[in-house]
C-alpha positions, -999 to +999 in steps of 0.1 A: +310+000+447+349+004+442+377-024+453+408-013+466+441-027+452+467-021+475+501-030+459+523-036+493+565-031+492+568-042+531+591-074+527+586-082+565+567-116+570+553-108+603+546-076+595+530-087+563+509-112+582+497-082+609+485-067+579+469-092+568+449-103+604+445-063+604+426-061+572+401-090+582+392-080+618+389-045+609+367-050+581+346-080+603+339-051+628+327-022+608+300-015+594+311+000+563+332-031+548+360-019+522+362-046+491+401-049+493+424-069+468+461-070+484+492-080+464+519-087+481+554-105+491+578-114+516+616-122+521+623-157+521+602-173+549+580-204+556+545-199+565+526-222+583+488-228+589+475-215+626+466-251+638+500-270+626+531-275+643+562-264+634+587-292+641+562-315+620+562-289+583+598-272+588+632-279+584+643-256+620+681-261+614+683-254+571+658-222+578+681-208+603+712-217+587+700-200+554+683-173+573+649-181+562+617-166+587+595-193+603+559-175+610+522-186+619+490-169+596+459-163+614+444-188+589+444-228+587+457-244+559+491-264+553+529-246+554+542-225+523+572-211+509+577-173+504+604-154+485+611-130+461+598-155+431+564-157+447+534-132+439+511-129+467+468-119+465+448-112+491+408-113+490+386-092+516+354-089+504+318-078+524+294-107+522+263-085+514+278-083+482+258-109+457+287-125+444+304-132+472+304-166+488+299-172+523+314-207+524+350-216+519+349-238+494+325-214+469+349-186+482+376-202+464+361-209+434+351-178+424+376-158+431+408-178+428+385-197+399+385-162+379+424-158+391+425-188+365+405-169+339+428-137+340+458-157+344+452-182+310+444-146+291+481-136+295+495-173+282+497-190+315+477-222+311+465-229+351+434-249+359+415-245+391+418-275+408+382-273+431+391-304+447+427-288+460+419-253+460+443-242+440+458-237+407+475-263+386+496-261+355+488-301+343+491-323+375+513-294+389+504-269+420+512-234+415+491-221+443+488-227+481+454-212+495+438-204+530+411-185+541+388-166+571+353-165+571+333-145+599+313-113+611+301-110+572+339-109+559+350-137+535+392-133+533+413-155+513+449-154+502+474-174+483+511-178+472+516-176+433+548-196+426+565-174+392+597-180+394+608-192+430+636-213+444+622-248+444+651-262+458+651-239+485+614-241+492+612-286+496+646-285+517+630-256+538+597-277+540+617-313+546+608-319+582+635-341+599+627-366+628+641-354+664+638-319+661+626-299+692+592-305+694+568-275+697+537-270+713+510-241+692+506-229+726+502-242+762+473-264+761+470-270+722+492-303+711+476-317+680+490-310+649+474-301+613+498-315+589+500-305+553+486-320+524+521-329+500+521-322+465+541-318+435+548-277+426+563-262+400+570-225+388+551-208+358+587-197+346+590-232+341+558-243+323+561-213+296+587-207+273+580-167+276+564-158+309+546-127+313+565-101+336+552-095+372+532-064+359+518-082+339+503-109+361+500-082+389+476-067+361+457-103+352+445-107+386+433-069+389+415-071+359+397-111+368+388-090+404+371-069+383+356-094+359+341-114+388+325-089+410+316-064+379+332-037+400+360-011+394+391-018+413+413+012+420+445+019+439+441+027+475+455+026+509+451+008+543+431+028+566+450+045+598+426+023+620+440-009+599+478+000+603+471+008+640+456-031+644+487-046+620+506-027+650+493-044+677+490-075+659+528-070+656+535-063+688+512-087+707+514-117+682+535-116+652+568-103+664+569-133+692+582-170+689+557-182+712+527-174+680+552-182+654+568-218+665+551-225+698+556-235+732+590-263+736+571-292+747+583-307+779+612-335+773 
């Protein structure tokens, strides 16, 4: 069976985050699952985890003075920075497939685990960190991970930090006291908070990094390496770009997904 790399120049956040919703319901309904390896970015925004809220992971004034997107993923997880520094991968994979996992946790470790692999054979020394989920240059994260397991799909994806604006991305994810608080939606008040950590660029843990095609290339090749499959350049569907429409329109384009409901003073 073949993978499918598709190498994505939409910059939009929401839109980027349709297609990604779009590319794990689609596949969870058919019958015919397409192995699909997406990579990816986005013009400076803060993503957060479906079950957090914003007011407790983002800075609301310093993101709108610096025009910096706030949007909600369709996945759990804690709140990350994107930009034009950060790579990201996406994972959809068909669980009848031997080698992939069916459980989160094994999910991660193989394929972000073989991420690693591809990523140390071009000189960039990350660990997998099984205990974070997520790559580490020493005591240093480098990746933030989340993930969608149902109707024989495992989905993953993650931010690669190369060469980001780290001052940019802790002010953006310093949440103040007494900001408006927000409700995820009209019933739903609790609030998943991130897990804090110490990040770091690869631009700033090698003294030559590789170029983007380069690591663009690394994690191609460990996709390959790890299910023992070709991976070849292809498209979205017309039936997945119809869904990332929808998702657009009904979800993603809306401030009531993306920060919430203003709670009642």
């Amino acid at each position: 069976m073949v993978w499918r790399v598709i190498e994505d120049e939409e910059l939009d956040i929401y839109r980027n985050l349709s297609i990604e919703e779009s590319l794990a319901r689609v596949n969870a309904d058919s019958v015919e699952k397409t192995n699909t390896l997406r990579l990816w970015q986005s013009d400076k925004s803060v993503v957060i985890g479906r079950f957090q809220c914003v007011h407790k992971e983002v800075d609301l004034e310093y993101c709108q003075k610096e025009g910096i997107r706030i949007a909600r993923r369709f996945t759990g997880g804690g709140a990350v920075y994107h930009g034009s520094g950060n790579l990201n991968f996406t994972i959809c994979a068909d669980q009848r497939k031997p080698y992939v996992p069916r459980s989160l946790k094994k999910l991660y470790q193989g394929f972000v685990g073989s991420i690693a692999n591809g990523l140390r054979e071009i000189g960039i020394p990350v660990a997998y960190d099984a205990e974070s989920s997520c790559l580490r240059i020493g005591k240093k994260k480098v990746t933030g991970t989340a993930g969608w397991i149902k109707r024989g799909v495992s989905f993953l994806h993650g931010t690669l930090l190369i060469d980001a604006n780290i001052n940019t991305l802790e002010r953006s994810l310093d949440a103040p006291t007494g900001q408006t608080k927000y409700l995820r939606n009209r019933t739903r008040i609790r609030c998943k908070l991130s897990k804090r950590d110490v990040v770091t660029n690869i631009s700033a843990e090698v003294s030559s990094r590789p170029s983007d095609v380069e690591i663009r290339a690394a994690i191609v090749r460990s996709v390959a390496t790890f299910s023992g499959e070709n991976v070849e350049s292809g498209n979205l569907t017309q039936t997945e770009v119809n869904t990332a429409e929808v998702l657009y329109q009904s979800r993603y384009s809306l401030d009531e997904w993306n920060l919430g409901i203003p709670a009642p003073r």
